[in-house]
N, C-alpha and C positions, 0 to 999 in steps of 0.2 A: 598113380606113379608107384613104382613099388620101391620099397626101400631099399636100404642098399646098409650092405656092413663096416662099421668104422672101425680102421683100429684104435682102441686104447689108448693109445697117447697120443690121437687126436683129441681126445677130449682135457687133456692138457689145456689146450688152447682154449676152450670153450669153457672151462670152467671158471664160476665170477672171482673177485677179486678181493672179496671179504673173506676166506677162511686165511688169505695171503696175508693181508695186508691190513686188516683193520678197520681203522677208522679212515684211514686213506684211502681208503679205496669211495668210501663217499665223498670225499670233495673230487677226488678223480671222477665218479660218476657226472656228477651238479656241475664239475666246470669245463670238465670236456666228456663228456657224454662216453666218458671210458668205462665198460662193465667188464668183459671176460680177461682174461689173461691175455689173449688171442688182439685185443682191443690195445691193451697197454703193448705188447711185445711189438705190435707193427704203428705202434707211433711212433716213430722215427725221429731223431735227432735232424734239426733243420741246418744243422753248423755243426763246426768242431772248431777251438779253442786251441791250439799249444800251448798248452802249459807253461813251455819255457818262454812263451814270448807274450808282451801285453797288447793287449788291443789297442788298436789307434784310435783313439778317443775325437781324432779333427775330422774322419767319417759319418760322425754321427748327426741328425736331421731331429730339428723341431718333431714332438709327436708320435717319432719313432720306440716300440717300446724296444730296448736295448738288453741284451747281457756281456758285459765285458771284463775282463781281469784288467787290474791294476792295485796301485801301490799307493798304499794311505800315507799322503807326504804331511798333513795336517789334518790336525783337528780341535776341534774349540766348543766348551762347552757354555750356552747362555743363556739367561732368562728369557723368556718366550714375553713380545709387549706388548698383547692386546687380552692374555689368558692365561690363567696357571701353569706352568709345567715349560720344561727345558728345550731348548735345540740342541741337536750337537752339528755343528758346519765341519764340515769336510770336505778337506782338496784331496780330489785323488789326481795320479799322474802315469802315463803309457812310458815307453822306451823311448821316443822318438821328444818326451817333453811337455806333450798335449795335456792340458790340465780339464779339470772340470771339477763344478762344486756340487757334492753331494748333501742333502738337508737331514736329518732325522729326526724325529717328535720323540718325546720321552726321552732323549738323548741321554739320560741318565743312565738307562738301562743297559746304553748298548755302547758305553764310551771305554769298559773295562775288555773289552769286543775290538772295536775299530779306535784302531790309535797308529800314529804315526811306524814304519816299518812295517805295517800287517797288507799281505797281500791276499786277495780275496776276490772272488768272485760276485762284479756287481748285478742287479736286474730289476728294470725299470723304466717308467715312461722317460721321455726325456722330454722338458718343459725348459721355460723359460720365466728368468728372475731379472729386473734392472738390467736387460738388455743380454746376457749369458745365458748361458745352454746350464742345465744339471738336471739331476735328479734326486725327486723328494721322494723319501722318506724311500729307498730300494730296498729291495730284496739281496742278503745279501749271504757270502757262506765263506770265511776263511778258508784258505786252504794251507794243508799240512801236510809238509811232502812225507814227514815222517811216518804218518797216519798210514797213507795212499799213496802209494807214487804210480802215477798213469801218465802216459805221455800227453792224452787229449783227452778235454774237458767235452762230454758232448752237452752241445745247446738245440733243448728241447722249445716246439710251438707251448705257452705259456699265458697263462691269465694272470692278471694283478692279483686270485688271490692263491694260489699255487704256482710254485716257483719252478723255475726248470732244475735244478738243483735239488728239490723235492722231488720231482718225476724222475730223475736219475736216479736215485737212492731208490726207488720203488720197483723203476724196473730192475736194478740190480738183486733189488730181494728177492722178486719175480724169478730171474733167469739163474736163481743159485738151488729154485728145487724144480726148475724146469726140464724134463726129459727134454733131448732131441724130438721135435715132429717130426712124424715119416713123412718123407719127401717126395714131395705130389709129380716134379716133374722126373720123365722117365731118363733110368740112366744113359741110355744111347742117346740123349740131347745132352744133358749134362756131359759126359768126357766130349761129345761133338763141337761143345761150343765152350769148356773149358770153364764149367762155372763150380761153385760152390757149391757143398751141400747145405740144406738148406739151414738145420742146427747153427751149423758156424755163420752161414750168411746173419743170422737172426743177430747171434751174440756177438758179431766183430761189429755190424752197422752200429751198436751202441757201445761198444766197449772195446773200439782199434787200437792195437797196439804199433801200428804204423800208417801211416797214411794209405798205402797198398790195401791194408785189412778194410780200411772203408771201402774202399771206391768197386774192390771185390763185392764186398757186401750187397752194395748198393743196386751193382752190376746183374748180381745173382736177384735181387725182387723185384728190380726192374722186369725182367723175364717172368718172373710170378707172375706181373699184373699181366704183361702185354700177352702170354699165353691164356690168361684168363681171358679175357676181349674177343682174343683172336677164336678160342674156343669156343666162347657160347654164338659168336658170328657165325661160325662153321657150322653150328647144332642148329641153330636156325637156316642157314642156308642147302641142309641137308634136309631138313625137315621140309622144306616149300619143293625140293624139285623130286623129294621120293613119293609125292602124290602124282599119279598122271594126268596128263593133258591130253588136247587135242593137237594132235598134228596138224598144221596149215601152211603148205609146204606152197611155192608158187604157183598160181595157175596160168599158162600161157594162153596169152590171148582174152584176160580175163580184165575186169576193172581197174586194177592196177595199171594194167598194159597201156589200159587205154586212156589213166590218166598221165602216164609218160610221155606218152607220144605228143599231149596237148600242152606238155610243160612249155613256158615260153624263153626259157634259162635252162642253161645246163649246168648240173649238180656239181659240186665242187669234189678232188677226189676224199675227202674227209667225209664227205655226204655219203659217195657210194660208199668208203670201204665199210664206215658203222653202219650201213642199208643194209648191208652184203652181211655183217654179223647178226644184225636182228631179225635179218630174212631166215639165216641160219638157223638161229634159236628158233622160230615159228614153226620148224618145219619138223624139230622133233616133238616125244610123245611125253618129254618133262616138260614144265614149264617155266619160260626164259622167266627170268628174273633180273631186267638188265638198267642200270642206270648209265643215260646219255646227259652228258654235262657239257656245256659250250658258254663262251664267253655271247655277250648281249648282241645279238642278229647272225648268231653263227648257222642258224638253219637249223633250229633242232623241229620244227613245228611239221616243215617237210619230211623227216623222218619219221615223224608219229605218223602222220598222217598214210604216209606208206604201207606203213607197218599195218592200220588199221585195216586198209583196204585188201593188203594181201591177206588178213583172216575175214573177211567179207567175201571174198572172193572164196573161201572154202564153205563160204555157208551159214558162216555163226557174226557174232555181234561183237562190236568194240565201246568202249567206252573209255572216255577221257574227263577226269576229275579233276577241274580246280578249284584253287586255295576259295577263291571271291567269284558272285555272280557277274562282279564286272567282268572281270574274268573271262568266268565259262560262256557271257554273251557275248563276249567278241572273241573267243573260241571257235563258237558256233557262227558267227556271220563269217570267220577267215574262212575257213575250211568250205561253208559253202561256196566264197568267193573262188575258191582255188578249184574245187570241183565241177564249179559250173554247170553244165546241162548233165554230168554223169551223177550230183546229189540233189535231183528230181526224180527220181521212185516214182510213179504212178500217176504224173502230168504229163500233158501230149508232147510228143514230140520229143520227147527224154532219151537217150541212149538204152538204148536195149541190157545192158548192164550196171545200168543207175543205180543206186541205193538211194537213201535216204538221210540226213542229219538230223535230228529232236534235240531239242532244249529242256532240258528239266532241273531245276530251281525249285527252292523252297517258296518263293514269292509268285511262282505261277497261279496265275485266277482259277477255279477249281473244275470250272471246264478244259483251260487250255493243258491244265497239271492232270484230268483225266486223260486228255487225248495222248500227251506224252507220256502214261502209264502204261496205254493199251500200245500202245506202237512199241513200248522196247519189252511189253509183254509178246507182244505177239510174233516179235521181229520183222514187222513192216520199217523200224529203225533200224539201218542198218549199221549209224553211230549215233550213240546218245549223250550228249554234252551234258557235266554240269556240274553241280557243288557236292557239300555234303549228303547230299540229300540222297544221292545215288545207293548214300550204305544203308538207308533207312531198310526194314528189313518188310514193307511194303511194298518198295520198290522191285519188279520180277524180270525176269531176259528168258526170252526163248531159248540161246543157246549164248551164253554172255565167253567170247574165244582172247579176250584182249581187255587188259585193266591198262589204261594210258594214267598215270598220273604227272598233273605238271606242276614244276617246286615241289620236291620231295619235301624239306625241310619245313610246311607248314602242315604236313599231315602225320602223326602218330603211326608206329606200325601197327599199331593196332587196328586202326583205322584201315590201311591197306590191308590186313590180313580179314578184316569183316568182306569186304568184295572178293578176295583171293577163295577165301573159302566155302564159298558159295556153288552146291552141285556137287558132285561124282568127279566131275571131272573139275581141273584145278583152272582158270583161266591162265594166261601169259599175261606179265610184268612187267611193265615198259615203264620208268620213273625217268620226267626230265627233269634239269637244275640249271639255271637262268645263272646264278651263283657260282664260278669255278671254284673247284674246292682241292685244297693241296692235298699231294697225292696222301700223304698222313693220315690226314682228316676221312678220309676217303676209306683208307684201310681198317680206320679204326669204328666210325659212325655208320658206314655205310659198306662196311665189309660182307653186308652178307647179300650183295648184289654184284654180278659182272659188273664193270665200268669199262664205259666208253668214252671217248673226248673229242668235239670236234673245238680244232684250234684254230683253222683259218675262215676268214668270212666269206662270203658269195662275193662274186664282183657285181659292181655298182654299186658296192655300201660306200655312203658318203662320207670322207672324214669329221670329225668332232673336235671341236678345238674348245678345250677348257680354261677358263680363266679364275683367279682367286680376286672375288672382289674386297676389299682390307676396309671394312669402313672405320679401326681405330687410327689407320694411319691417312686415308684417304677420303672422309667423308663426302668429298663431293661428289665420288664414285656413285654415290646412291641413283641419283639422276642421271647419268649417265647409261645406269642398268635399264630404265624408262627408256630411253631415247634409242637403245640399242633394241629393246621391242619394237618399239613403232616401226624403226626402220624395217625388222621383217616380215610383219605386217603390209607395209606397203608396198613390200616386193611381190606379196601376192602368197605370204608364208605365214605361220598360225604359229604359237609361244604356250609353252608351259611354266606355269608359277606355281611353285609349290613350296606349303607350309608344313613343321612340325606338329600343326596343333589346329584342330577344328574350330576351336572358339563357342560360344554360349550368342542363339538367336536371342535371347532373351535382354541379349545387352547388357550379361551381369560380369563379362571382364572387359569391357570396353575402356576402365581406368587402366588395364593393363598396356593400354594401344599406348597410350600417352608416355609411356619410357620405352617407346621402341623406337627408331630411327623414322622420321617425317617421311612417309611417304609422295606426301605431295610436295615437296621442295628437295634442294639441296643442305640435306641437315650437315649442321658442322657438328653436331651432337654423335658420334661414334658411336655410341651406344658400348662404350665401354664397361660400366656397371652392367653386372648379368642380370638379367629381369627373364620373365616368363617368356617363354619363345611365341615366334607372332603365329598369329591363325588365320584360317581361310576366311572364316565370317568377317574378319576384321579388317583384312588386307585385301578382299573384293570389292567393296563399296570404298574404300579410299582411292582406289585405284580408279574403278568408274569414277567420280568425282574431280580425280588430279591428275596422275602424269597420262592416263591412258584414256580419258574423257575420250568419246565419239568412237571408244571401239566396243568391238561388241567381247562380253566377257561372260564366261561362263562357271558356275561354283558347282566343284564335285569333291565329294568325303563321304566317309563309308558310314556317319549316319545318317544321311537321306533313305527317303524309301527306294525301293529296288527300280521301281520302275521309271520313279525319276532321276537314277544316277543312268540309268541306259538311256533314256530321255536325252541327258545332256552328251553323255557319250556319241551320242548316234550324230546329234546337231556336231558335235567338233569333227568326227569324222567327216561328215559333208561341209564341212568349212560354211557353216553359217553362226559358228563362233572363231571369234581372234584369236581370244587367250581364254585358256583356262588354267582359275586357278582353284588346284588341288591338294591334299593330302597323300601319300606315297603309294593310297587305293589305283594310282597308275604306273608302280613302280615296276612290275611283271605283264608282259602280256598284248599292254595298249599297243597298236601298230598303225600309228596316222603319219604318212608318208611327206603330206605337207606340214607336218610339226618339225623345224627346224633349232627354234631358240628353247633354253631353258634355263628358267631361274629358279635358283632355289635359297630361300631366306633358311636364316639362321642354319647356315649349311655346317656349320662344327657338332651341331645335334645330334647329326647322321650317322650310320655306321661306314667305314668302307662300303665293303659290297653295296649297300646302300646305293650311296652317292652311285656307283659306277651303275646301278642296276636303273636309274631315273634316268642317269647320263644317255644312256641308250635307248630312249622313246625317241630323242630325236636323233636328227643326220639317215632316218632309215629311207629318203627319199634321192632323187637325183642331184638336190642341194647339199651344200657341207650344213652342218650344223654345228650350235654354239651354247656351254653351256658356262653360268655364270653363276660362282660359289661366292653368295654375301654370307659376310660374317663380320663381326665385330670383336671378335679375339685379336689381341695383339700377338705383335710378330712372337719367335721364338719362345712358345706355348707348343708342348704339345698337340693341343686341337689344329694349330694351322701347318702345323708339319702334317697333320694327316693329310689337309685340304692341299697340301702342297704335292703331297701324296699320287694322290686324285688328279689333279693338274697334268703331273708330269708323267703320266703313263694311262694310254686305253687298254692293255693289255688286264684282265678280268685276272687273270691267272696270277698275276706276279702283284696284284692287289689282292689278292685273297690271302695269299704268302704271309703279306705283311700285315693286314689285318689279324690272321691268328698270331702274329710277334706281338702285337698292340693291344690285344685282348688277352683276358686270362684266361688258362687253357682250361683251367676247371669249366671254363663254360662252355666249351667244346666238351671236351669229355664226359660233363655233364649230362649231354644231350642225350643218352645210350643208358643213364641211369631210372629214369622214368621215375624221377624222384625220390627213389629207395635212396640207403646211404652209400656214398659212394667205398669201394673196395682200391680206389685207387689216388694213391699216393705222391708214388716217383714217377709215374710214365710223365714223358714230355713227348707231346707230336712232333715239337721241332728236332729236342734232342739225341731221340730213340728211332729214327726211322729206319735203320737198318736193321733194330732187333724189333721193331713193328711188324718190318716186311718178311725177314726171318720166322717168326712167330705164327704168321698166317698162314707160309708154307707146312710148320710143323703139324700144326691145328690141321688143314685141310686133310693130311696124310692119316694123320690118328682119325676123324671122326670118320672115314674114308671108310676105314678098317674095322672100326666099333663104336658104331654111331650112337649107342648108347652108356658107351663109356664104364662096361659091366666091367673090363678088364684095366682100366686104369681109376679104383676110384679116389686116388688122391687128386685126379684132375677132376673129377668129378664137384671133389669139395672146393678146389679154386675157384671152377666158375661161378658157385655159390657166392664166393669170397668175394668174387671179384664184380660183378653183376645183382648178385638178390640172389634167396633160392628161387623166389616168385617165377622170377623171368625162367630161371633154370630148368625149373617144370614145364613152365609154358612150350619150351622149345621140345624138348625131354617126350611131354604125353601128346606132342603130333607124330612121334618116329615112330 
């Protein structure tokens, strides 16, 4: 990569914090991992304080570590009763009245400090004494309007042993021989969208003189981050389609044709139009890059599937990669199923435009794992199904025209870029997601792919009716969940039961079985105390034993060997099992028609998406299905608002909403850091989506124009900022 020239007073930023700062600058290193100037300048003040007004003290929560202004209404100095040395107790009091007792050790030292009239900035855990809220021994700092007169106090992220108040004073020393840094983003964004330069943005987010001066602030490195994101998406998205591909444009009359003709359903218009987009992308000489996302039996397997065949039909090979071999073997058994006589290749009787389907898995025996080497070597496979295995760089294609990955979100890009890069020519990118994902999330994690959405289902999808089973308030409900099996069982229908947790064959948590709610009765015992979530090993054989005696039950988790989770797989598909009961290993993918019921134990465990993504293995047949959320959280908990959640909406899309509400977004955002530290602060998915969407247009237009960013290098250094340099390059030495 070649370098690139900085100006000078970017290294303002960059330079550490010891010639500044001293000896502060090591506890700022050891307690918040603050080093450069650059470090301190963009930690950010989490609050701001008005000065003129006290905090409301009847806010505050057990445990919460606090900083609040208030007024020393008492104070008492006493002997300490179990050890040398003084207390001082102090009542402090807000505007509104609200008191609270503050403790201090050596209280001797600090009583000529804190005395009744002194108003002062408190900070500290907040615990509990005899039944009251305070806090021991705080962090504390008078204030002197005479001193400093600021309108607002800003309150910095803080450890017990460096104060926010101390971080203020530091970066204030900081930004008093601070140059202005040159300003990364370009000025025809900035007058376009009315933001700050960046100097001021920097020094008003910490030091507002109106409320206005924050929210400006804020407003202007909001845009920092989300043009960083948006940039290095764009540098990667630029990077995957300036390699060429193969054109695989329709063929009429060709495989494809001929698997339309034999469909026994007609496509929904959601089906054609994203058909009709990823026929498009095929057909040029970049390659498509496209993520298809539908909520759970929306038809995305039909569109892979299409798509593969339309580049079969030019000549070359597809491949489809998933997360698990359970997975990719009933990948491979659909796709044959759906193919029928045209994925028989070289048996009598076969369609003159036949291809072939291969399985290839890590656990294949080393002849069956030779034969499907030479078949997707040789391209006798004209689709080769399977795991990781495919990146192995053993694995060879004749002419490999189509990378199918399914659940994006269990494979690394990196991972995708080992098979994209492979050969002269670049393959097409086809990523589907079982998971809908709000359009935010979309923009930000997965911005550097088109996105497609199918939102309506096929007809004939059976409804699902969800229920919350409450075992704190209902425990008889337990048996009940028994009884509602068998019944569909003996309709001639199969049940899924699934656990959070595999459990030890070895029988070494079986004391755990004993504080879970009795399977084989109606326990009155709710299982109110939280204990270890139940497992498969545990709750199969209780199950054969008691409510579900004389059925036949099958156990599947993903650590069995390979060939005995397809073993069992394959029996529940032919319905020579009832019920299986599993671990989430059938969460994506499984497709058993007669699986109507499902139970899921300790269902508060789950995530959203989760829950909704198990929800929909069943109802995929001509019966409605039912699926039944036990839990033993009591009412008005968070956990059963989620399951409440869950219950009252199939809608994938408007659960995924509210799952990113319910989750922290750092773990979305996260996902795009690949561990490195993250560069982002303010961005909110929820709350930023119009300078998200904003941002991606500006990004697509710059890297559009100078995809190497020779001409703007203050953006250059954001993406750094904002992503790693690592990944920076990464994208950087493909252009």
């Amino acid at each position: 990569m070649t370098s690139r020239n900085v100006d000078p007073t970017a290294i303002d930023m960059l330079s550490p914090l010891g010639p500044v700062l001293g000896r502060a600058a090591d506890a700022l290193a050891k307690q918040l991992d603050l080093h450069t100037i650059g470090d301190l300048v963009r930690h950010y003040p989490r609050r701001y304080v008005d000065r003129g007004k006290l905090t409301d003290i009847a806010g505050l929560e057990m445990g919460e570590h606090a900083t609040l202004v208030a007024l020393v209404e008492k104070a008492t100095l006493r002997d300490m009763r179990q050890r040398r040395g003084k207390l001082l107790n102090v009542v402090i009091r807000d505007e509104k009245g609200a008191q609270l007792d503050c403790t201090f050790f050596n209280g001797q030292k600090v009583q000529y400090v804190i005395h009744p009239g002194v108003r002062a900035v408190f900070s500290g855990k907040v615990g509990m004494f005899n039944g009251k809220l305070q806090l021991t021994h705080p962090q504390f700092d008078p204030l002197d309007e005479a001193d400093e007169i600021r309108p607002f106090i800003s309150v910095y992220p803080a450890t017990g042993k460096i104060t926010s108040q101390e971080i203020a004073r530091c970066v204030r020393q900081v930004l008093d021989v601070l140059d202005d840094p040159t300003d990364p983003l370009p000025e025809f964004l900035r007058e376009r969208e009315r933001l700050a330069d960046l100097g001021r943005a920097l020094r008003r987010i910490h030091v507002p003189e109106t409320e206005a001066d924050y929210h400006a602030a804020r407003n202007r490195l909001v845009w920092d981050e989300a043009m960083g994101v948006q940039l290095a998406l764009a540098l990667r998205r630029h990077a995957t389609v300036s390699r060429p591909a193969a054109a695989c444009p329709p063929k009429p009359g060709g495989l494809l044709d001929a698997f339309d003709a034999r469909l026994p359903f007609t496509l929904t218009a959601g089906q054609r139009e994203v058909g009709a987009e990823v026929a498009g992308d095929l057909s040029h000489e970049h390659p498509m890059n496209r993520l298809v996302q539908g909520d759970v039996g929306a038809g995305k397997t039909i569109i892979a599937l299409r798509a593969m065949l339309q580049v079969v039909d030019s000549g070359r090979q597809a491949a489809l990669l998933a997360p698990t071999e359970v997975l990719a073997a009933q990948h491979a058994r659909s796709l044959r199923s759906m193919l029928g006589p045209l994925g028989n290749a070289g048996e009598l009787g076969t369609a003159e435009q036949a291809t072939s389907v291969t399985l290839l898995t890590g656990s294949l025996g080393a002849k069956a794992k030779r034969r499907a080497l030479l078949d997707a070597q040789s391209g006798a496979a004209g689709i080769v199904v399977g795991t990781h295995a495919l990146i192995q760089d053993t694995v060879g294609f004749a002419d490999l025209g189509l990378v199918v990955v399914d659940e994006q979100h269990r494979f690394g890009v990196e991972q995708r870029d080992a098979l994209r890069g492979r050969g002269e020519l670049a393959p097409h990118m086809l990523v589907m997601t079982a998971t809908p994902i709000p359009r935010t999330v979309a923009m930000t994690v997965y911005g550097d792919l088109e996105i497609s959405a199918l939102r309506e289902l096929p007809a004939g999808r059976s409804p699902i009716s969800t229920s919350v089973v409450p075992l704190a308030e209902k425990p008889s409900w337990f048996g009940s969940v028994w009884r509602r099996v068998r019944e569909e069982v003996a309709a001639g229908h199969q049940a899924y039961v699934v656990c959070p947790r595999v459990g030890d064959a070895a029988g070494k948590d079986e004391e755990l079985v004993d504080d879970a709610p009795d399977i084989g009765a109606d326990s009155d015992d709710g299982g109110s105390a939280r204990r270890p979530p139940m497992a498969v090993l545990d709750v199969g054989p209780k199950l054969e034993e008691g409510p579900l005696q004389g059925l036949r039950i099958g156990i599947l988790h993903g650590k069995l060997p390979p060939d005995e989770k397809d073993t069992v797989m394959r029996a529940f598909e032919r319905r020579e099992l009832d019920v299986l009961v599993a671990t989430t290993v059938i969460e994506v993918g499984v497709d058993v028609p007669n699986a109507t019921a499902m139970v899921i134990l300790d269902a508060d465990r789950f995530g959203l998406s989760q829950l909704h993504q198990l929800r929909g293995r069943v109802g995929r047949g001509s019966a409605p299905g039912v699926c039944l959320l036990v839990t033993d959280m009591p009412a008005a908990t968070a956990a059963r608002e989620r399951l409440d959640a869950v219950a009252g909406t199939t809608d994938g899309f408007e659960l995924a909403r509210l799952d990113l509400e319910l989750r922290r977004e750092g773990d979305v955002l996260g996902a795009m850091q690949s561990g490195r530290r993250s560069g982002l602060r303010l961005l909110s998915l929820l709350r930023h989506e119009e300078i998200i969407s904003k941002a991606q247009v500006y990004a697509g237009h710059i890297v559009e124009e100078d995809p190497s960013l020779d001409t703007h290098p203050g953006l250059f250094a954001l993406v750094g900022e904002t992503v790693g340099d690592e990944e920076r390059a990464a994208y950087l030495d493909k252009v």
